[in-house]
C-alpha positions in Angstrom: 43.0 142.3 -21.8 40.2 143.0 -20.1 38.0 144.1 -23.9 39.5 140.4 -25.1 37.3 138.7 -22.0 34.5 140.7 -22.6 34.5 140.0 -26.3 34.5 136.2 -24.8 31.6 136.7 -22.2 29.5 138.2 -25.3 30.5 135.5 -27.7 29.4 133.3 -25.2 25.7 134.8 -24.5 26.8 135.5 -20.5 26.4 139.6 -21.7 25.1 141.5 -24.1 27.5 143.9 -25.4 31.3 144.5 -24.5 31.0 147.7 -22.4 35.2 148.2 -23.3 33.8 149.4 -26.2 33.7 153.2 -25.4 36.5 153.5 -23.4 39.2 155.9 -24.4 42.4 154.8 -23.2 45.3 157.1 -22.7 47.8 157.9 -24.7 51.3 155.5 -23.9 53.9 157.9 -22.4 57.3 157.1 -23.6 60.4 158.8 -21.4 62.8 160.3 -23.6 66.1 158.4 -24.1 69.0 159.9 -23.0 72.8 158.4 -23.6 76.3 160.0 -22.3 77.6 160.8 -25.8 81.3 159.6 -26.2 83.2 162.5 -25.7 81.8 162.8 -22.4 82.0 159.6 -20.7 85.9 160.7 -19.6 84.5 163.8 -17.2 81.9 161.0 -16.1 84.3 158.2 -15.3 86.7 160.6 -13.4 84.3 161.7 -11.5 83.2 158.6 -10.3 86.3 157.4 -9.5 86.7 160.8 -7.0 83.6 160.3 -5.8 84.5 156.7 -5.0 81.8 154.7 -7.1 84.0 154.1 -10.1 83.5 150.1 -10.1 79.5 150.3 -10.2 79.3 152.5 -12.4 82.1 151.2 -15.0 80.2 148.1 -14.6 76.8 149.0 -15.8 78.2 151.1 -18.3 80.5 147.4 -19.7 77.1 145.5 -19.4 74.1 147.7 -19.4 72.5 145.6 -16.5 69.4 147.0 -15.4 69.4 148.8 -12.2 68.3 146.3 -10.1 70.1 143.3 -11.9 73.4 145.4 -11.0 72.7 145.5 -7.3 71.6 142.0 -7.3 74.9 140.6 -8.3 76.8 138.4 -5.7 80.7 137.2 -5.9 79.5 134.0 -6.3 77.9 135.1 -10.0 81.3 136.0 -11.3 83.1 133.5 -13.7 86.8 135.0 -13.2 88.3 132.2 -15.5 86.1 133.2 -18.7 84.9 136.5 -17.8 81.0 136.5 -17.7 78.7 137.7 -15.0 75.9 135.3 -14.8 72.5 137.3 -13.9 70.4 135.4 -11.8 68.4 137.8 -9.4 67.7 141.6 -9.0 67.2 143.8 -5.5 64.2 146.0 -5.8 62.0 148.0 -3.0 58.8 145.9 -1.5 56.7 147.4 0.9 59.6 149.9 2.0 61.8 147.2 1.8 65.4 146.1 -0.1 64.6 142.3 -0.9 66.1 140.2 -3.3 63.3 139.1 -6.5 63.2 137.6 -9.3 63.9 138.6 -12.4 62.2 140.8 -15.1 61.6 137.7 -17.9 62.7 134.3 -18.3 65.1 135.9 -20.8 66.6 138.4 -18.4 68.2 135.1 -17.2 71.4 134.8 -18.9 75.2 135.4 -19.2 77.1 138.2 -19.9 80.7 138.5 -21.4 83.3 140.9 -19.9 86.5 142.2 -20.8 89.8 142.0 -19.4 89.7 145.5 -17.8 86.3 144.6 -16.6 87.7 141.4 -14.7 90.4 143.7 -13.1 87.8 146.8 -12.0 85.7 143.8 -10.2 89.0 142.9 -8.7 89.6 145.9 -7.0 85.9 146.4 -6.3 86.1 143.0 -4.5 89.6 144.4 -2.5 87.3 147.4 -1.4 84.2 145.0 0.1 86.3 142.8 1.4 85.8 138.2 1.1 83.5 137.8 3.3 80.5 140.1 2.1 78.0 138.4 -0.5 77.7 141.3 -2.8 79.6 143.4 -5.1 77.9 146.1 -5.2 76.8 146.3 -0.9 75.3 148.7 1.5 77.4 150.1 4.2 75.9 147.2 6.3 76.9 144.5 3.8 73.4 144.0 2.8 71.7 144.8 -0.4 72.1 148.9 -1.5 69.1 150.6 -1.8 68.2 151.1 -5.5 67.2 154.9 -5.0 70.6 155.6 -3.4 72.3 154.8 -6.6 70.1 157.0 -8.6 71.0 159.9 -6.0 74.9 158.7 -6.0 74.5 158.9 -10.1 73.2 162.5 -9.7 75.7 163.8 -7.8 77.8 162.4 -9.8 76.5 164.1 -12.8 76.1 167.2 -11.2 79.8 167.3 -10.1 80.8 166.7 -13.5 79.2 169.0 -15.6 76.9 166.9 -16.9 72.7 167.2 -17.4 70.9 164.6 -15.3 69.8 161.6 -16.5 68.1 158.1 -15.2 69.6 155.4 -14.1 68.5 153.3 -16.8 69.7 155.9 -19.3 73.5 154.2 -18.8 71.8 151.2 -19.7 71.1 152.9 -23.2 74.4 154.4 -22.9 75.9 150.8 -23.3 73.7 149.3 -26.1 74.0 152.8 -28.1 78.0 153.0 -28.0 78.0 149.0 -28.6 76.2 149.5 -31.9 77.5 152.2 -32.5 81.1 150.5 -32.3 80.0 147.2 -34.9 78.6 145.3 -32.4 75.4 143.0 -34.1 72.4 144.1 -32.8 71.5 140.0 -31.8 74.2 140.3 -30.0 73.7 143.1 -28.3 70.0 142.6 -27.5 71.1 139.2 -26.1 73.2 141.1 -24.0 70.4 143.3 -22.2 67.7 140.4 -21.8 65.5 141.3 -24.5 63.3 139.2 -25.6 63.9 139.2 -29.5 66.7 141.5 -31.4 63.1 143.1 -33.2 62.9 144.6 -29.8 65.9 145.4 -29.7 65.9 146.7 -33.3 62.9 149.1 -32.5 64.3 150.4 -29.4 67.4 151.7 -31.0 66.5 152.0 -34.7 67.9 155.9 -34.8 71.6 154.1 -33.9 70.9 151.4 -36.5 69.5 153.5 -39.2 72.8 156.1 -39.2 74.7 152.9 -39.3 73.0 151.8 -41.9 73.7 155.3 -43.5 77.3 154.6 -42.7 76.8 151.3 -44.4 75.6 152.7 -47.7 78.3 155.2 -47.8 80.7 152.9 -47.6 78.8 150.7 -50.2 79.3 153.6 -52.4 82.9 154.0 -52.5 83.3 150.1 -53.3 81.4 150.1 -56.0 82.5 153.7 -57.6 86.1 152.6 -57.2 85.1 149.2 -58.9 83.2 150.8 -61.8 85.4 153.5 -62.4 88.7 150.8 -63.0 
């Protein structure tokens, strides 16, 4: 950004030369993804549920919300009747403290569908809380939870199970990974998460999509050898 407005200011005579020019910029570092593979979500789950954090995490794992997105959901953002979870705010940490912001993008505005066992893990979540507190997911106070609590909670959790460590925001993967890996359309799926375009989404997760297309082919080549060979 700031090269582009140099480039200007020496298109437009007010210096000389773009002194961007010789900067070396650092390499992008990119966190390694990391999912709960399949066969271990059950150890997970359980866990959770003795631990007593089953609903959140059962949740993000139905939506892959982003951390903060989770946190920020309210009662009133719950359509019972058609089973979506409108996302309208996140909780994050300002100056040392849990406030209520805005979202990411204008796209991280949006709905998201839930299932029927979904509807009835928020209905026991809300039995836990109680009617009159704002939140699903609430502090011990009632307020908003603090979004490094969860991490820790998630840890624990992890640890109790068996299981390596991960981020938070690797059960975010965790979701879009098993949903495409399950047949659902990647638009769909990037819709879903608050992308802004399924090429995003496509890029993010092309190892899922390109063993599906594998899958794809394979399954290509039966039709066609059963069709030739009649």
């Amino acid at each position: 950004v700031i090269s582009s407005a140099m480039n200007f200011a020496v298109a437009q005579k007010i210096i000389s030369e773009n002194p961007c020019k010789a900067v070396a910029l650092p390499k992008i570092e990119h966190k390694e993804m990391q999912t709960i593979p399949a066969e271990q979500l059950q150890a997970f789950l359980q866990e959770a549920k003795a631990t007593g954090v089953y609903e959140m995490y059962y949740i993000e794992l139905a939506t892959g919300l982003r951390r903060g997105e989770l946190l920020g959901l309210k009662w009133q953002d719950i359509d019972w009747k058609n089973g979506i979870i409108k996302v309208r705010r996140q909780v994050a940490r300002v100056d040392g403290e849990i406030v209520e912001a805005p979202l990411k993008t204008k796209n991280s505005y949006r709905t998201v569908s839930i299932g029927a066992d979904a509807i009835e893990v928020l209905k026991e979540q809300r039995k836990k809380v109680g009617r009159e507190i704002e939140y699903v997911f609430p502090s011990p106070n009632g307020g908003p939870i603090s979004p490094d609590s969860v991490l820790n909670m998630l840890h624990r959790v992890l640890e109790r199970a068996g299981l390596p460590k991960i981020r938070f925001h690797d059960l975010r993967h965790t979701f879009a990974t098993l949903a495409l890996q399950n047949g659902v359309d990647i638009k769909t799926v990037s819709g879903m998460l608050g992308h802004f375009s399924a090429g995003f989404t496509l890029d993010t997760y092309a190892h899922v999509t390109t063993s599906a297309q594998k899958e794809a082919a394979n399954t290509m080549g039966g039709v066609l050898r059963v069709a030739a060979n009649s």
